[in-house]
PANUVEX-832980 format. One record per residue (C-alpha): x, y, z. Coordinates in steps of 0.25 Angstrom, whole numbers, padded with zeros to 4 digits, always signed. Layout:
XYZ/...
END
This chain:
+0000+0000+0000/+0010+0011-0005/+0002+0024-0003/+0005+0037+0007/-0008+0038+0008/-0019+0033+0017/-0033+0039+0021/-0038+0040+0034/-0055+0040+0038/-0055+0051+0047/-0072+0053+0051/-0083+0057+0046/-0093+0068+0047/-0108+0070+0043/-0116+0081+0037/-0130+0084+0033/-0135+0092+0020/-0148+0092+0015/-0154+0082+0024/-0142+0073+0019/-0131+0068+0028/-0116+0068+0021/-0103+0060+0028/-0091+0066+0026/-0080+0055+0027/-0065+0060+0031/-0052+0056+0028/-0037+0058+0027/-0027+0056+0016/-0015+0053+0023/+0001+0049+0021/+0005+0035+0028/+0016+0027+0026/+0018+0021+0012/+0024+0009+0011/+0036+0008+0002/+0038-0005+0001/+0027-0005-0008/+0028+0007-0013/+0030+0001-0028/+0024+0013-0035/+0029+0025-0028/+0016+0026-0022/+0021+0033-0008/+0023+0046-0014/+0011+0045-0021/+0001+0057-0023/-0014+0055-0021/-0023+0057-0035/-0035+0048-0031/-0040+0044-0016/-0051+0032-0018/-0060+0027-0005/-0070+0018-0006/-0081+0024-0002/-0094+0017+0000/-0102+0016-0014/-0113+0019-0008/-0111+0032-0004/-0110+0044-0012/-0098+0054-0010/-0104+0067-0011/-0090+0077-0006/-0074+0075-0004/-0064+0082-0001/-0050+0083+0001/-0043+0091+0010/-0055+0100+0014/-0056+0102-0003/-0065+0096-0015/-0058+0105-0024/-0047+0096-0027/-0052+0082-0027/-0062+0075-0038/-0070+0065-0031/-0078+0054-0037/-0085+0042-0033/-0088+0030-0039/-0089+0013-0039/-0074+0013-0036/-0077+0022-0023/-0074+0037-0020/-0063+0044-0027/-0055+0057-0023/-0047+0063-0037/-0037+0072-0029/-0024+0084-0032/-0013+0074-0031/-0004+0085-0028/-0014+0088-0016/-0007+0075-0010/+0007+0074-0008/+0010+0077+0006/-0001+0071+0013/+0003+0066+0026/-0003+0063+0040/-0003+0077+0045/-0008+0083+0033/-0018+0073+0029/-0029+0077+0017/-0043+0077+0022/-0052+0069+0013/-0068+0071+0016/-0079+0062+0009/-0094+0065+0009/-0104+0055+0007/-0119+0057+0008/-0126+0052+0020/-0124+0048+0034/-0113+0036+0035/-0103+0030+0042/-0094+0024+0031/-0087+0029+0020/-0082+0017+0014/-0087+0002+0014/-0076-0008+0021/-0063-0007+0014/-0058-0019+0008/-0043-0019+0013/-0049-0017+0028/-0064-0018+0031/-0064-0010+0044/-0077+0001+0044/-0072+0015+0042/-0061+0014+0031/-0062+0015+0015/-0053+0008+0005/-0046+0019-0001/-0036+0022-0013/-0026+0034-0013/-0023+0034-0028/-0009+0042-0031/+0004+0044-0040/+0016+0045-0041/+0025+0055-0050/+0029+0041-0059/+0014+0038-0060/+0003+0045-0056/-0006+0033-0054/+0003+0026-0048/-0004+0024-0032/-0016+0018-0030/-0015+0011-0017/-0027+0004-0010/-0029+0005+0004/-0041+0008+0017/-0041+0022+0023/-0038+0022+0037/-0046+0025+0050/-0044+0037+0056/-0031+0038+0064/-0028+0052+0069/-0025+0055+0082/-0037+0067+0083/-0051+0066+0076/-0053+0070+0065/-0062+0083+0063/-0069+0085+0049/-0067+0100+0044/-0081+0108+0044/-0087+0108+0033/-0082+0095+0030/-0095+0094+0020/-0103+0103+0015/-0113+0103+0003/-0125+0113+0000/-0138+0104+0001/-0147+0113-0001/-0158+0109-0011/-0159+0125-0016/-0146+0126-0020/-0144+0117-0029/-0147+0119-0044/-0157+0104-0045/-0170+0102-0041/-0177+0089-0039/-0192+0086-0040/-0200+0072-0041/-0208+0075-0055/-0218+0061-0055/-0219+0047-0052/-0224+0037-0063/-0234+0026-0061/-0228+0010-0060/-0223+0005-0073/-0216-0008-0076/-0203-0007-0084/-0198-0017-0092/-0193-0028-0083/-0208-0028-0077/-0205-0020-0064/-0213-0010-0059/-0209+0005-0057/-0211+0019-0055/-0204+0032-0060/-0200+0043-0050/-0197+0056-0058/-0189+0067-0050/-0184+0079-0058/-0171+0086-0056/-0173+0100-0061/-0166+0113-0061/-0170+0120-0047/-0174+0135-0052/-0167+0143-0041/-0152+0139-0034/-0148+0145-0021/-0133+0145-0020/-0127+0141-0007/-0114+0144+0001/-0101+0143-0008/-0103+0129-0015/-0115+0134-0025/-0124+0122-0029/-0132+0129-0038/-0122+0123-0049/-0120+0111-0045/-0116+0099-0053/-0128+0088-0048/-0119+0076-0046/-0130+0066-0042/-0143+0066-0034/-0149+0056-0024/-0163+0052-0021/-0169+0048-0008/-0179+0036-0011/-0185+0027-0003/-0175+0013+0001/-0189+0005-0002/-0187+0012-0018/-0181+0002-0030/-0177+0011-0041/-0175+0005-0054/-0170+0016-0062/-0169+0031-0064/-0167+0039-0075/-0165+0055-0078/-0173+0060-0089/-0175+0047-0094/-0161+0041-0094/-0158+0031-0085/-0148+0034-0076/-0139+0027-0063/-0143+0027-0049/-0139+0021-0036/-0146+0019-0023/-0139+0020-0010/-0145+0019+0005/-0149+0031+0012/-0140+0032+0022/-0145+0044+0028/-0156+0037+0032/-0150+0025+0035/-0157+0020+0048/-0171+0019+0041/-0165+0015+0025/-0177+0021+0021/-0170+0029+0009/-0159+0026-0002/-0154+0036-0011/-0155+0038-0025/-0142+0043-0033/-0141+0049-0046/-0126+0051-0050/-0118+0057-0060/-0128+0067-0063/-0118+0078-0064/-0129+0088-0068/-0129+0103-0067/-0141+0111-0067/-0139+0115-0081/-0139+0100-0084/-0154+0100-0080/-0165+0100-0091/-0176+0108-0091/-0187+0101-0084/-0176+0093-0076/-0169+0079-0075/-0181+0068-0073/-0175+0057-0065/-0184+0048-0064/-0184+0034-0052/-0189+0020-0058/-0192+0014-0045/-0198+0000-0043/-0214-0003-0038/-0216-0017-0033/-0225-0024-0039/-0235-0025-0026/-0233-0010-0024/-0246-0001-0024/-0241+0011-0023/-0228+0018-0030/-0217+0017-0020/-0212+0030-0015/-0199+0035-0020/-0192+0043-0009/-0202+0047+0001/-0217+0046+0005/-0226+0060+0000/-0231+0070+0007/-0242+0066+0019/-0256+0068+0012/-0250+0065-0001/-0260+0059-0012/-0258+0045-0015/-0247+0044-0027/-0239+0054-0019/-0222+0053-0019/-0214+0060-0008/-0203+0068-0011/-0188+0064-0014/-0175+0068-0007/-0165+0071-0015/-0150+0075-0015/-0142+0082-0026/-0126+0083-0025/-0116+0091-0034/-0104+0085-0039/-0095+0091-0031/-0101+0088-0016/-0105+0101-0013/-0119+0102-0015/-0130+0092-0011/-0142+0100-0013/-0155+0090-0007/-0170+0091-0006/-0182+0084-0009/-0192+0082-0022/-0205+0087-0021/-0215+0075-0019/-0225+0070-0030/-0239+0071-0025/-0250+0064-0032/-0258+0073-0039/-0273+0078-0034/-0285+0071-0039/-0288+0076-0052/-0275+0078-0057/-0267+0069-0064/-0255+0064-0072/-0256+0062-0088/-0244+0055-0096/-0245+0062-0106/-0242+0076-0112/-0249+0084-0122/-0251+0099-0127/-0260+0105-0120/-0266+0111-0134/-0271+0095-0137/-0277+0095-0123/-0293+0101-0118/-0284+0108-0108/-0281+0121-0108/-0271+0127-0097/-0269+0142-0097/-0260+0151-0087/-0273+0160-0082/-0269+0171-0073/-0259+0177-0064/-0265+0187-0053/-0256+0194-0045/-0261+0202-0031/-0254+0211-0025/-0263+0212-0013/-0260+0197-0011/-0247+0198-0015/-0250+0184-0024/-0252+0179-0038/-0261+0169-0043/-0258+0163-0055/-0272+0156-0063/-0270+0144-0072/-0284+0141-0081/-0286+0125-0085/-0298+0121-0094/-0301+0107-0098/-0311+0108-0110/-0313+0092-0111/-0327+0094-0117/-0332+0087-0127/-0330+0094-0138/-0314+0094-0134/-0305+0091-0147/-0292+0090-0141/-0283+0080-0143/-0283+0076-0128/-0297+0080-0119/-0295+0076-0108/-0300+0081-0094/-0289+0090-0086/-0286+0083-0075/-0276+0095-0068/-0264+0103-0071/-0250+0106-0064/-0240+0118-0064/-0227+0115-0061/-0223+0128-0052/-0211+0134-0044/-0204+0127-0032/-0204+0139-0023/-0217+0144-0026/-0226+0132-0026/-0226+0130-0009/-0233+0147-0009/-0245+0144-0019/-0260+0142-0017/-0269+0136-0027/-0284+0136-0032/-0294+0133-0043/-0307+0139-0047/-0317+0137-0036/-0325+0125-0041/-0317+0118-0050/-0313+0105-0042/-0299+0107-0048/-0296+0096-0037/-0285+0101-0029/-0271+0106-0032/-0257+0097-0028/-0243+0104-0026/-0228+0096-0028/-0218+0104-0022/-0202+0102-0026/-0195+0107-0036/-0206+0102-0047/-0218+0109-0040/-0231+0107-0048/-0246+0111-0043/-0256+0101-0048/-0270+0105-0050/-0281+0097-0051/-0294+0098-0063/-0308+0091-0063/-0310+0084-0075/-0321+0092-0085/-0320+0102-0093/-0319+0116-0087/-0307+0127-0083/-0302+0130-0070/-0292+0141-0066/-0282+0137-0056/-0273+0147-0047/-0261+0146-0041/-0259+0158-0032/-0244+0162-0026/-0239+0172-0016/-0231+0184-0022/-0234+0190-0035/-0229+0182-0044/-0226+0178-0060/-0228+0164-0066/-0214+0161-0065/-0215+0159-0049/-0227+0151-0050/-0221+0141-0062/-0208+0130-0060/-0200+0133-0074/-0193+0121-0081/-0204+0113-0075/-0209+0105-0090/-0196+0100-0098/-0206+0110-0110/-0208+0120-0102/-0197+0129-0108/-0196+0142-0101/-0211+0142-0098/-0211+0145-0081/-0224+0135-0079/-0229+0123-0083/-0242+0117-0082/-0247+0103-0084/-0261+0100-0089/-0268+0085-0086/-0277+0079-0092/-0279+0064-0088/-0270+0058-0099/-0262+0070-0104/-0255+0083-0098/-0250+0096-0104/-0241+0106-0101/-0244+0120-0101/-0231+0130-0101/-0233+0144-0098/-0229+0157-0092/-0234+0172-0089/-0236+0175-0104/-0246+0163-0103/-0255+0170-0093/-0269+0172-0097/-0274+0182-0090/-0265+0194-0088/-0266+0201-0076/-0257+0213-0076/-0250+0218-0063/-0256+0222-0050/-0258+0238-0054/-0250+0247-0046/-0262+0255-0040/-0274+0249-0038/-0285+0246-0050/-0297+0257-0049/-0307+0248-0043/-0318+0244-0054/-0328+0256-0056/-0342+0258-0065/-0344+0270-0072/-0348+0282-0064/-0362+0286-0064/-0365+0271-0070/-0381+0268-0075/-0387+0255-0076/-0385+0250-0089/-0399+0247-0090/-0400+0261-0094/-0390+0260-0105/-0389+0261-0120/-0380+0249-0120/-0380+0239-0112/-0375+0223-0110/-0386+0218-0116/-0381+0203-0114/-0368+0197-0108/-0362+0184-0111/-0350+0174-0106/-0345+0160-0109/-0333+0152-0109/-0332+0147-0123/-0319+0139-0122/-0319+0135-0105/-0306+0145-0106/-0313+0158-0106/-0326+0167-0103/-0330+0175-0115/-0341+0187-0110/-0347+0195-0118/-0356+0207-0117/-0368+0212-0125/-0369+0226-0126/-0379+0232-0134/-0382+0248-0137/-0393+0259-0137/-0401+0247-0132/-0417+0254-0135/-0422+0247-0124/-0415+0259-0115/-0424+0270-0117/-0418+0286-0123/-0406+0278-0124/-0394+0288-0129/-0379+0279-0131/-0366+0286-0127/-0360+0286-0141/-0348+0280-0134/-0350+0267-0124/-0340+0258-0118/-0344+0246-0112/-0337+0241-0099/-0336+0227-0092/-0331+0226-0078/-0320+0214-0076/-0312+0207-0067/-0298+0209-0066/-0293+0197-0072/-0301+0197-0083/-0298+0212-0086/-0284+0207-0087/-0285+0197-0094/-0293+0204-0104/-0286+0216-0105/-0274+0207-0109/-0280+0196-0117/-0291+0206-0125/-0299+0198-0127/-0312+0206-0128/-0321+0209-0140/-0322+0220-0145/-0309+0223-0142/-0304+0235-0147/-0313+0244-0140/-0311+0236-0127/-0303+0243-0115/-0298+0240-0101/-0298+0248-0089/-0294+0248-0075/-0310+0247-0070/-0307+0232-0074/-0317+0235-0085/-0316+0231-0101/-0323+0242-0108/-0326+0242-0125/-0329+0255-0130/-0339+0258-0143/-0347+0269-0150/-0362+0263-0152/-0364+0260-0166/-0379+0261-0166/-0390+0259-0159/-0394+0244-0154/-0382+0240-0158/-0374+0228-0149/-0358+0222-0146/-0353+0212-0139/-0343+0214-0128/-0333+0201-0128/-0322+0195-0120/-0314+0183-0116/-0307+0180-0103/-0301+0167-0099/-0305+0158-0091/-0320+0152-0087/-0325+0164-0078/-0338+0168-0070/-0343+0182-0074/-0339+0185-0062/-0324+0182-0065/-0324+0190-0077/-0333+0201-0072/-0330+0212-0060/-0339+0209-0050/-0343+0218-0036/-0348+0230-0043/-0357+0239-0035/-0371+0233-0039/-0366+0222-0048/-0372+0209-0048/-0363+0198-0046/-0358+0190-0058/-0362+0202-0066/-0354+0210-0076/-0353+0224-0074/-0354+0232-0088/-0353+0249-0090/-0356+0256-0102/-0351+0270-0102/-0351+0282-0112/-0348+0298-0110/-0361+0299-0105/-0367+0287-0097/-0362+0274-0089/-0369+0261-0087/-0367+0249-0078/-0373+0235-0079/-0371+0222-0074/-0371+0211-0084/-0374+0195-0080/-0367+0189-0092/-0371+0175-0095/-0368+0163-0102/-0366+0162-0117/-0361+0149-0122/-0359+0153-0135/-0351+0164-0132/-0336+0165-0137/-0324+0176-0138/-0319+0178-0153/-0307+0188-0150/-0310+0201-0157/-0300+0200-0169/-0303+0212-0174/-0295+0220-0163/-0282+0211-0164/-0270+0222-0168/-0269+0221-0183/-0283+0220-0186/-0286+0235-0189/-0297+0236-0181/-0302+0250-0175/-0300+0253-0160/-0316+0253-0157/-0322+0237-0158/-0334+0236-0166/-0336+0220-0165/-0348+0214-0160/-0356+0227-0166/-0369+0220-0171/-0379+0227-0181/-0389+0234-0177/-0403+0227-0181/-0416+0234-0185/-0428+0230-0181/-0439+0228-0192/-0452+0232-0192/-0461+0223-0185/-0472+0223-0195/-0472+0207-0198/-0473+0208-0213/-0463+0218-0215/-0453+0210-0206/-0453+0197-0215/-0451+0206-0225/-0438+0213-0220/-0433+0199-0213/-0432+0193-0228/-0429+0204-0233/-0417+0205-0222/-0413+0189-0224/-0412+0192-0239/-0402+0205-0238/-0395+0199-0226/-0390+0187-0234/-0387+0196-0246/-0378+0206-0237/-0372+0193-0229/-0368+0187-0242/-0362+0199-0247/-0356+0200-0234/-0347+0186-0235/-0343+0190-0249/-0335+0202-0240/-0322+0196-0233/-0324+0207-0222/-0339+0208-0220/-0341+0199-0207/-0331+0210-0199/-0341+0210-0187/-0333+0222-0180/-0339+0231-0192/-0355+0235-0189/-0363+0231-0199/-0369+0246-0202/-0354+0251-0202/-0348+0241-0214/-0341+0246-0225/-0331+0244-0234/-0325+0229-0236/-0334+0226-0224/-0348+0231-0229/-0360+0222-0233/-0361+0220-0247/-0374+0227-0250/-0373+0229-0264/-0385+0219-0269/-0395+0222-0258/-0398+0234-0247/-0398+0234-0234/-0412+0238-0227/-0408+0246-0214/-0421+0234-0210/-0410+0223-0212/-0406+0213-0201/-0389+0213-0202/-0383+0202-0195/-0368+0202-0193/-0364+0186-0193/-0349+0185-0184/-0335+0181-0193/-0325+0171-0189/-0317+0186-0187/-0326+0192-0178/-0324+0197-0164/-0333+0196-0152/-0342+0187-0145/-0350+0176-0152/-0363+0171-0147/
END
């Protein structure tokens, strides 16, 4: 045995981080005597190049150290035991008073570093190789031995720190987050299995600590904590098949009641990470006799839903030592009744369901935002979809941080069936959804004033791109994601004013409008497509019932709304007529028009989103006002009138967007749709009253076929008494008696309201 060197076990000492207990194991690198006589090699005045110890293989080195120092050694272990690359030049003159101080750190509580030599079984030592050479041959020294035990006349005193790694789970750049379990299947050699899928994803924020920063740390390997009772068959990372071992939990060693899980040579950094994360998914084997599916790592939640799994433990370490960031999985709670988990994926455009990102509502008085999310399911039976099926419930994928603070809530009567919340680093809210077809409005409400971006978890779909939500929409047997941000928002509510809004006000010196030259004479509402609520209002002008009836010439006809609707449709314009339509802080939207004749009649229109009661779309609490009414004012320089209107049910009612107000289409700023002709009344004398209807049915058909001949001559936003040019009734082969009946039939191009 020609070799200066020997090692000495010193002590060892124990540490914990992260919940995790870490040995450190001391040892010297001494000179002894070196045996000449055998010395065939020169091996006496050898330098050191490699130190080898046999540590136990079923432990895992996590830190070493020589001489206080990691900085000038490489370390590595692997099936031929533990192995310390060192500066040869570092080793020269070691002696017995200047000895080099060796630290190995292993994770969790034990007693022995290495199994029982082979040259000397006695508890407590390691076979070891201090590998060397010599200026003829650098090779030359590879000399077997066993350490010995401790032999100093003082104890030994381990340095403080001795170890030391930053274990906190917030500063490191990984996250991980049980995603799903799968239902039993048997593989090909007939055995029965189940699929556990935790997701290692990029954590959003890093929090940097102390001098060793982890926030970049290369991920060298990661450990599970499972059950002992668990047989895992296999485990693959994003569908590749890759190695593993299991080892005893030796921090919980008195009960055996977990092993560990280890994933090596990941090397990863977090720049290594694909969008949407690392899917590692567990194979783990269900005996035949089993009724449920085993649990992986620990029991759920008390109170939990049956088909529950409790969270996992895991531990994440850096390749070199000096980070072990540590925490625990979110658990995987079954999902409510009414919700449920479809294979397969689809558009949501092949689906009857819609999905749409509704309304975001700040208050300043409550300091909080609620943000509205509208789902209809139109499985009717006249759906022609290429998948009707009955929604079953819908999930949003939301931020770690935030999803502890938020409350939840659906329109009163829906039966949506209840709301379930997984926390982790994969936080999803699941709503559930009663089967027919209908459209409820879900709110998710948070404290603070805040945008979609707080609400939503980014890089939560591998498709989700740069999209800060994503929602999932079931159905029994497909789902569909839905990707979207603040440019998606429906209704658009703009920002809390800086001075208070004027409180909503009717005219001053206001009449009943039964007293008026115009007046509603009939309002309308309906919800054509179960996505929104179309209204429309009647109004009618010099009505002769009203007697010594004398018009402003100037009349602007006001409706009093809501304030979510008025922002909604002061940024979606959706009203007909819409160029003489106006907005104003009375929360009112007001059309303006110059009575073209007596007896004459328009249609006031507009779209909101969304199913809603009249009471949702009109302001209510008015002095006098009837509930469920809408309140109406007509107003010229020299009068003001005030009605309530009780609109009701039309369900042949639909919007047609006014086209002819679109930028581009020339039109003039004052609208003139939904203007219907004047009729005459013909004497009631009965014999001439046959005569002038045949005589009407044969001049009507002339003009009307004249009148398709024209390319422009079904332009409703022109009156019939005021068409010229390109747009005028052919007349040329017949007169028209002012005791005619003209009838304006509505184009394809038309704007307004059908009924």
């Amino acid at each position: 045995y020609a070799s200066p060197y020997q090692i000495m076990m010193l002590n060892s000492s124990q540490a914990v981080y992260g919940d995790r207990t870490y040995t450190t194991f001391f040892m010297y690198l001494m000179n002894r005597a070196c045996d000449a006589n055998v010395d065939f090699a020169g091996c006496c005045k050898a330098n050191v190049n490699t130190i080898w110890i046999d540590v136990d293989p079923t432990l895992k080195v996590n830190f070493a150290t020589l001489n206080g120092t990691s900085a000038v050694v490489h370390v590595q272990q692997d099936s031929y035991g533990f192995r310390i690359d060192v500066n040869s030049t570092q080793f020269q003159s070691v002696s017995v008073v200047n000895p080099s101080l060796i630290s190995v750190t292993v994770e969790g509580a034990v007693s022995q570093l290495c199994p029982l030599p082979s040259l000397a079984p006695i508890s407590g030592l390691c076979d070891v190789i201090v590998e060397g050479g010599t200026s003829a041959n650098a090779n030359a020294c590879c000399p077997k031995g066993v350490s010995t035990p401790f032999g100093l006349s003082s104890p030994f005193i381990p340095p403080v720190p001795f170890f030391q790694c930053i274990a906190e789970e917030a500063t490191s750049p990984f996250a991980m987050s049980q995603a799903q379990v799968s239902g039993v299947y048997t593989t090909a050699n007939g055995g029965q299995v189940v699929d556990y899928h935790i997701s290692l994803l990029q954590r959003p924020g890093c929090t940097e600590s102390g001098a060793n920063s982890c926030c970049g740390m290369q991920l060298q390997y990661l450990q599970l904590k499972v059950l002992s009772s668990v047989v895992v068959t296999a485990v693959s990372i994003n569908g590749l098949p890759t190695v593993f071992s299991l080892a005893p939990w030796n921090q919980d060693s008195s009960t055996n009641t977990f092993q560990g899980l280890l994933l090596e040579g990941l090397n990863w950094g977090v720049e290594d990470v694909p969008t949407g994360g690392f899917n590692i998914s567990i194979s783990v084997q269900v005996p035949n006799t089993a009724v449920v599916i085993p649990q992986l790592c620990s029991t759920p939640p008390a109170g939990s839903p049956q088909g529950s799994y409790g969270a996992c433990s895991f531990f994440l370490h850096s390749e070199d030592g000096h980070c072990c960031p540590s925490g625990e999985t979110n658990a995987v709670i079954a999902v409510p009744a009414g919700t449920c988990n479809p294979p397969h994926m689809v558009a949501i455009a092949d689906t009857s369901m819609t999905f749409a990102y509704y309304e975001n509502v700040q208050s300043v008085a409550t300091n909080a935002t609620d943000f509205s999310f509208l789902l209809t399911n139109s499985n009717g039976a006249g759906c022609s979809k290429a998948y009707c099926n009955d929604t079953c419930g819908w999930s949003l994928a939301v931020n770690e941080a935030a999803v502890s603070t938020l409350g939840f809530a659906a329109d009163a009567g829906s039966s949506n069936g209840g709301v379930q919340v997984e926390l982790g680093a994969r936080a999803v809210v699941t709503f559930a959804y009663t089967a027919g077809s209908q459209s409820i409005t879900y709110t998710i409400s948070s404290p603070g004033l805040l945008p979609l971006e707080s609400l939503c978890r980014a890089n939560a779909h591998p498709d989700q791109g740069s999209f800060p939500c994503a929602a999932t929409v079931k159905s029994a047997s497909v789902y569909a994601m839905v990707f979207f941000s603040q440019d998606s928002l429906v209704l658009i509510n703009y920002p809390p004013p800086s001075v208070p809004v004027p409180a909503p006000t009717v005219c001053a010196s206001s009449q009943p409008m039964a007293d008026s030259c115009v007046r509603v004479d009939s309002s309308t509402f309906n919800y054509p497509d179960q996505t929104s609520t179309v209204f429309d209002f009647f109004v009618k002008n010099n009505d002769p019932a009203v007697a010594n009836c004398t018009a402003d010439a100037i009349v602007s006809f006001e409706v009093l709304l809501t304030v979510p609707v008025f922002t909604q449709l002061a940024a979606s314009q959706s009203l007909v007529p819409l160029a003489s339509a106006s907005f104003d802080q009375n929360q009112g939207i007001y059309w303006s028009s110059t009575p073209p004749s007596v007896n004459s009649a328009t249609h006031y229109t507009f779209s909101a989103v969304g199913v809603k009661t009249v009471a949702e779309i009109c302001l209510q609490g008015m002095p006098n006002q009837p509930a469920d009414t809408c309140l109406v004012q007509f107003q010229g320089p020299d009068s003001c009138y005030v009605g309530y209107i009780t609109p009701t049910r039309d369900l042949s009612l639909i919007f047609t967007p006014d086209l002819s107000s679109a930028p581009g289409s020339g039109s003039s700023s004052s609208s003139k749709a939904g203007v219907i002709a004047p009729a005459v009344i013909v004497p009631i004398v009965v014999l001439a009253l046959i005569a002038l209807v045949l005589l009407a049915i044969r001049r009507r058909r002339q003009a009307f076929s004249a009148q398709a001949s024209s390319p422009s001559s079904n332009d409703l936003n022109e009156p019939l008494a005021a068409a010229d040019g390109d747009d005028a009734v052919d007349a040329s082969g017949a007169s028209v008696a002012a005791s005619d009946v003209q009838i304006r039939l509505p184009s394809r191009s038309a704007g307004g309201a059908r009924q």
